[in-house]
C-alpha positions as CSV (number, residue, x, y, z in Angstrom):
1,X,-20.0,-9.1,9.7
2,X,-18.4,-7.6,6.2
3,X,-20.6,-5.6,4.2
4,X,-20.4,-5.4,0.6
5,X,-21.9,-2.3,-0.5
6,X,-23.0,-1.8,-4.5
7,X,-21.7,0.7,-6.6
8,X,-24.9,2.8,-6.7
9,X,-24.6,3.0,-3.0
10,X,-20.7,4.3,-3.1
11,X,-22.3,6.8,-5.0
12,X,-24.8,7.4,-3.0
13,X,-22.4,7.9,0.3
14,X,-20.4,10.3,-2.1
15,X,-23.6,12.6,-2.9
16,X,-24.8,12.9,0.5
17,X,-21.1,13.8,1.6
18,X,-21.0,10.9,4.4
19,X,-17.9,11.0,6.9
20,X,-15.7,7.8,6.2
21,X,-14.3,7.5,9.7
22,X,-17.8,8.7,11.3
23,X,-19.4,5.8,9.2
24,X,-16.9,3.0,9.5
25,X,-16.9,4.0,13.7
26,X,-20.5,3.5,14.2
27,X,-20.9,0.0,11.9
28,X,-17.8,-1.1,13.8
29,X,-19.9,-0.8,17.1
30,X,-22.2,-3.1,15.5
31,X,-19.3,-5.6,14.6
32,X,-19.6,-4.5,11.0
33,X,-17.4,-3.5,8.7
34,X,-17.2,-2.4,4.9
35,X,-15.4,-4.9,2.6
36,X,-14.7,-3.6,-0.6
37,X,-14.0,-6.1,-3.4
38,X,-11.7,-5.8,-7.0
39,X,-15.3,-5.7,-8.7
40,X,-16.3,-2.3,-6.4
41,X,-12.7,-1.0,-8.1
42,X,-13.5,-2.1,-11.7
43,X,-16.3,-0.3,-11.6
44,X,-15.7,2.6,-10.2
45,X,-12.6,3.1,-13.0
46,X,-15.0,2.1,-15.7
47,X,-16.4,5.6,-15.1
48,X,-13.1,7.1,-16.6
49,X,-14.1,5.6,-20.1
50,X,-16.4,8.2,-21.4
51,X,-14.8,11.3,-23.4
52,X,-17.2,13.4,-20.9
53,X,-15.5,16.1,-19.2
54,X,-18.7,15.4,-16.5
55,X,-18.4,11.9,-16.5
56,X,-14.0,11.9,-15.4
57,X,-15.0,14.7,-13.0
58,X,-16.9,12.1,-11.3
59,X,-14.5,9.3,-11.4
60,X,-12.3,11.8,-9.7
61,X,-14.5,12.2,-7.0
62,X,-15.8,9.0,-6.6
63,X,-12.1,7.6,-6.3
64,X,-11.1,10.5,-3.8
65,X,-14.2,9.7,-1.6
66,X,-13.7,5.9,-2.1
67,X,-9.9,6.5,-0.5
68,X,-11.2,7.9,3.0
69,X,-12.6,4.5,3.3
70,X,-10.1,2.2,2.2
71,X,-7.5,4.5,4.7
72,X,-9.9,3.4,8.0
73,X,-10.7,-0.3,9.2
74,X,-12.1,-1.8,6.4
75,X,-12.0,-5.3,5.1
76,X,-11.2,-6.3,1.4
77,X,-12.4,-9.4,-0.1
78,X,-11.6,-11.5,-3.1
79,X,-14.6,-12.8,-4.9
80,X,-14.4,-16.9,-5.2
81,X,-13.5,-17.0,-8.4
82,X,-10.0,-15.2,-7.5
83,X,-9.9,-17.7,-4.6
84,X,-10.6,-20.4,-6.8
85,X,-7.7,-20.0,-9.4
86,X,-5.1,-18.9,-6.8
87,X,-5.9,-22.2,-5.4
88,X,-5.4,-24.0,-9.0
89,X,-2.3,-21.9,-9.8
90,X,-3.5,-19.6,-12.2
């Protein structure tokens, strides 16, 4: 099972400091996997947008942690759309 997990909960994860490999080990013993999409990334960058000093910190941090993740067994996914117009040659 893939599990698409909302950009609150990334940040989330990221605040309560939560091993990647640990976390990706156990869900894999379930059969379960995370599977980040492009949408995850978009928003995750959007946080670079503000002039805050804070607010790139963050971004920072939130791409570092996202990283340890994408490195272990994870699944990416494509959202139908994207499916949909590689399919009609766009």
């Amino acid at each position: 099972m893939d599990i698409y997990l909302d950009t609150n909960l990334w940040n989330a994860l990221c605040d309560q400091a939560v091993e990647p490999e640990e976390f990706v080990r156990r869900l894999a013993g379930k059969n379960a996997y995370l599977a980040p999409g492009i949408h995850i990334f978009y928003e995750l960058a959007r946080t670079f947008r503000s002039s805050d000093k804070q607010a790139v910190d963050r971004g920072k941090k939130l791409f570092s942690y996202f990283k340890k993740f994408i490195e272990v067994n994870t699944h990416c996914v494509k959202d139908n759309m994207e499916l949909l117009a590689k399919k009609c040659g766009h």
